[in-house]
N, C-alpha and C positions, 0 to 999 in steps of 0.2 A: 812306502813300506819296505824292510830289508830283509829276502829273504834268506832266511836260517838254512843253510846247502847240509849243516852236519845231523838232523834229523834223517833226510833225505841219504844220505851215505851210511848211515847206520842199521837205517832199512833194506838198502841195497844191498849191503856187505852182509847182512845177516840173511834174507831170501837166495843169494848167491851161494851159501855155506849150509842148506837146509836146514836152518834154526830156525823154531817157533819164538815168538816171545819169550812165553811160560817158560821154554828151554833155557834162553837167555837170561830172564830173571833167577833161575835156579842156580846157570853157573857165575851169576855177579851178587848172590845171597840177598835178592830183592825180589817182587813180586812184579807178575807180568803188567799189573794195572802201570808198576814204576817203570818199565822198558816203553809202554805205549808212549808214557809221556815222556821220555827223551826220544822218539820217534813221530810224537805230534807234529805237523807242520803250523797249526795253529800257536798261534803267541799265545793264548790266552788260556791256553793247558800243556804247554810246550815246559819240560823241565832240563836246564842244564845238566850234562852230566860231569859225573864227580870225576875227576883222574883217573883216580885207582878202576873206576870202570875202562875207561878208554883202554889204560895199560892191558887189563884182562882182557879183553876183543882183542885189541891190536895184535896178541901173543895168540889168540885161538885161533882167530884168521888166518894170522901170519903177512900182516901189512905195518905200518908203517903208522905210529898214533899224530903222526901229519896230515895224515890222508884220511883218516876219520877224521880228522875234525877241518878237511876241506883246504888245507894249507897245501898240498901237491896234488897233482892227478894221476902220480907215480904210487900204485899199491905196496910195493917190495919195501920192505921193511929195511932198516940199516943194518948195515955190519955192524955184528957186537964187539966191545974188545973182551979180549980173555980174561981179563982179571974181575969182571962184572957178571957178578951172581945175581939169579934168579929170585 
């Protein structure tokens, strides 16, 4: 069986930032039952999450949408370039 690491790091990086679920669902316009299941470790209630989620974390937190989704163990986000709007 292959464990899924970016559940696991979405719970961390959100208990690390004092975010509730509910909190979270409210700032990615979803409900908390949909933050559980991208934070499920179970496969059998476990839901992908959409990009445009990842982007929104990865900018609240301030890390790196590599690192939520378990591709570095490095948090720091990239240098942005300047001509690239928000």
């Amino acid at each position: 069986m292959k464990i899924n690491t970016i559940p696991l790091i979405l719970k961390y990086v959100r208990n690390q930032h004092g975010y509730t679920q509910k909190q979270i669902g409210e700032i990615l316009n979803t409900t908390q039952q949909q933050v559980w299941k991208y934070e499920s470790e179970n496969p059998k209630t476990n839901q992908e999450i959409p990009v445009r989620h990842i982007i929104t974390l990865a900018k609240l937190y301030n890390v790196s949408a590599d690192y939520l989704l378990g591709l570095t163990d490095v948090p720091e986000p990239y240098p942005r370039s300047k001509d690239v709007n928000d």
